[in-house]
C-alpha positions as CSV (number, residue, x, y, z in Angstrom):
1,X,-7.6,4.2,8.6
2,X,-4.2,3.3,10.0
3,X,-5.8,4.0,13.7
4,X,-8.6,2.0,13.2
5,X,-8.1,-0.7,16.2
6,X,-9.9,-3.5,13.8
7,X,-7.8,-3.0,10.5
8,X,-6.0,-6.7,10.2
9,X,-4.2,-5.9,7.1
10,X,-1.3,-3.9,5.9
11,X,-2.0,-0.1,4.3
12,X,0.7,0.6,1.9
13,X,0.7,4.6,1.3
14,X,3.3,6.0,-1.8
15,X,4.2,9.5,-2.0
16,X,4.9,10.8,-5.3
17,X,8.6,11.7,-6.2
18,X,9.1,15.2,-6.1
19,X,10.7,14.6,-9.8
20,X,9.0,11.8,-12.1
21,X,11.3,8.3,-12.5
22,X,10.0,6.0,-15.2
23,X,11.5,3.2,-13.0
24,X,9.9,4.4,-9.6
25,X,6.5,4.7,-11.5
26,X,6.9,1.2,-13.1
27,X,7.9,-0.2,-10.1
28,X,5.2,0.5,-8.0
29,X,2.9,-0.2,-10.4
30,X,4.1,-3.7,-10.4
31,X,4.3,-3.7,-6.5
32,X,0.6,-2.5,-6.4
33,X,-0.8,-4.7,-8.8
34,X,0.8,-7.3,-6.6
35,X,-0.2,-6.1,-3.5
36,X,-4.7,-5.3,-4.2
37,X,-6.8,-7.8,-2.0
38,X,-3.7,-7.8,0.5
39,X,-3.6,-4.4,1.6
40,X,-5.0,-0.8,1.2
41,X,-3.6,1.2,-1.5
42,X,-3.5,4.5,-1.1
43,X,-1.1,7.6,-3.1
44,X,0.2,10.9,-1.8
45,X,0.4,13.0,-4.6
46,X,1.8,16.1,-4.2
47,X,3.3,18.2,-1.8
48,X,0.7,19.4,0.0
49,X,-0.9,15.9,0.6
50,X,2.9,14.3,1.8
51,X,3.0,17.5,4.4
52,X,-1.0,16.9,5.5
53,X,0.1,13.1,6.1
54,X,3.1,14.1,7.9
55,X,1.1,16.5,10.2
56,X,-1.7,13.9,10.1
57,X,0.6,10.7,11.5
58,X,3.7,12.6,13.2
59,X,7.1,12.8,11.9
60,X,8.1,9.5,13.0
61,X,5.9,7.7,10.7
62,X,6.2,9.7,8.2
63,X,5.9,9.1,4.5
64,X,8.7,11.5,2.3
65,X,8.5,12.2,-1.1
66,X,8.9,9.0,-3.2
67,X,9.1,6.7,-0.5
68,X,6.8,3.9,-0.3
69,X,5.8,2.5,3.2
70,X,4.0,-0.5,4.1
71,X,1.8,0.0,7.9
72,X,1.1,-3.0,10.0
73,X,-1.8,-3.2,11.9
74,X,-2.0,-1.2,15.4
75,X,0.1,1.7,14.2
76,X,1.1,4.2,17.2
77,X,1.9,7.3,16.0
78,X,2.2,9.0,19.2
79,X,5.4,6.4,20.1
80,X,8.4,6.8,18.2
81,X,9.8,3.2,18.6
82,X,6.7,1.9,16.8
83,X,8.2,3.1,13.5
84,X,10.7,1.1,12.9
85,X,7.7,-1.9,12.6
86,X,6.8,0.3,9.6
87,X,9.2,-0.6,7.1
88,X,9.9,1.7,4.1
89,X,11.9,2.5,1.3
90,X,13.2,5.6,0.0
91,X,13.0,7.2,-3.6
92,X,16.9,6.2,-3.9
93,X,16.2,2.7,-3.6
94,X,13.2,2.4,-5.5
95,X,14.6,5.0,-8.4
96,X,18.0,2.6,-8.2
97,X,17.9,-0.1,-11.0
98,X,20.2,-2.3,-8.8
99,X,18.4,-2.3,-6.0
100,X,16.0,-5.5,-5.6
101,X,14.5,-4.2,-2.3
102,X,11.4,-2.9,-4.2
103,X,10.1,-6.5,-4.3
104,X,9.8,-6.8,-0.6
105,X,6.8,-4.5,-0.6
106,X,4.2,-7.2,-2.7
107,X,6.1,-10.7,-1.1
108,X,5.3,-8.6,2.9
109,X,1.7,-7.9,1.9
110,X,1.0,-10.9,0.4
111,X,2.8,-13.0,3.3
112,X,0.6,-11.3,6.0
113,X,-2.5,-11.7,3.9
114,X,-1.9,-15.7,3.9
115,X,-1.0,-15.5,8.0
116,X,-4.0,-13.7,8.7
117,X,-7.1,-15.7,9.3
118,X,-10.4,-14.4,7.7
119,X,-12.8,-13.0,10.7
120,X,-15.9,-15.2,11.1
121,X,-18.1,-12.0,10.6
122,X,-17.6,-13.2,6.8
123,X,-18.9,-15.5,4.7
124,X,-17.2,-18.9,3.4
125,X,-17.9,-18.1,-0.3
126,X,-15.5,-16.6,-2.4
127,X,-15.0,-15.0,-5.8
128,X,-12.2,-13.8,-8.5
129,X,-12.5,-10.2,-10.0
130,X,-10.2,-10.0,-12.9
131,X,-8.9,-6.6,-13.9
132,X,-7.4,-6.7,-17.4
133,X,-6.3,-2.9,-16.9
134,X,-3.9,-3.3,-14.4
135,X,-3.5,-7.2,-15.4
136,X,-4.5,-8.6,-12.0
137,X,-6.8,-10.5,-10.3
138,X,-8.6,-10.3,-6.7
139,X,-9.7,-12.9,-4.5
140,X,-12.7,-11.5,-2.1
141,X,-15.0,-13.0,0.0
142,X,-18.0,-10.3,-0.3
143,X,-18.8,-10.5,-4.1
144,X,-19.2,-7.0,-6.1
145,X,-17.7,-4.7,-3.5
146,X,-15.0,-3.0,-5.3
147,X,-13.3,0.2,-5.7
148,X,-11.1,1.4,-8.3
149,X,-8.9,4.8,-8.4
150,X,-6.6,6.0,-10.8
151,X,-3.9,8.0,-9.5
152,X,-2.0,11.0,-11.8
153,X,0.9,8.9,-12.4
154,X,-1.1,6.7,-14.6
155,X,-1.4,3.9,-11.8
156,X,-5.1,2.5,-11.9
157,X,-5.4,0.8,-8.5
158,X,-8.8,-1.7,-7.8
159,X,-9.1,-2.7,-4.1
160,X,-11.6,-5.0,-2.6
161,X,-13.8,-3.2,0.4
């Protein structure tokens, strides 16, 4: 997914805290329920899957334990300088009640999404799925094409294909 050469939007990937916050849990939450229809969601949970992404996408680019980071488009693993487009946030700031940097994560996403315009391969129509679980709704333009996951954590994410 981040390789694909076509992907337009950002893919926001969140690796489970190796100790569970309340405050890291509710913040993403609130981040991802701010962030479906703008970017792919996707959750690391566990050890094992933070070290099979690492190996996966190189140690530059990698994702630690409770960090969340959000992937532009054209990600190049392979060059180390191309992380730092990659912006992240460690489990200290998003487990720290004073720090406001959290809501950077939904406002990027969402900014991008507005910037991007739509590729003519789809149609002009456009519909609202409302998901009174995670109290959010999602704009799409190709009706009835939806996913939903529920990660451990409690976090139930719905994501337009």
């Amino acid at each position: 997914m981040l390789g694909d050469p076509t992907r337009r939007m950002p893919v926001i990937v969140a690796a489970q805290p190796l100790r569970p916050s309340a405050l890291w849990s509710d913040r993403l939450g609130q981040a991802m329920r701010q962030s479906v229809g703008a970017a792919s969601l996707y959750a690391l949970t566990g050890t094992e899957a933070v070290d099979a992404f690492r190996a996966a996408i190189e140690e530059y680019h990698r994702v630690a334990p409770g960090a969340v980071r959000t992937f532009l488009s054209e990600v190049d693993p392979a060059w180390p300088k191309d992380a730092s487009r990659h912006r992240f946030l460690t489990v200290a700031r998003m487990s720290d009640p004073r720090d406001g940097a959290w809501l950077g994560i939904a406002r990027t996403v969402q900014r991008l999404s507005a910037e991007t315009p739509l590729p003519e391969a789809l149609p002009g129509q456009a519909c609202v799925e409302v998901f009174p679980e995670v109290g959010c709704e999602v704009e799409c333009f190709v009706p009835g094409i939806v996913v939903q996951q529920t990660h451990p954590w409690g976090l139930r994410v719905s994501a337009v294909l």
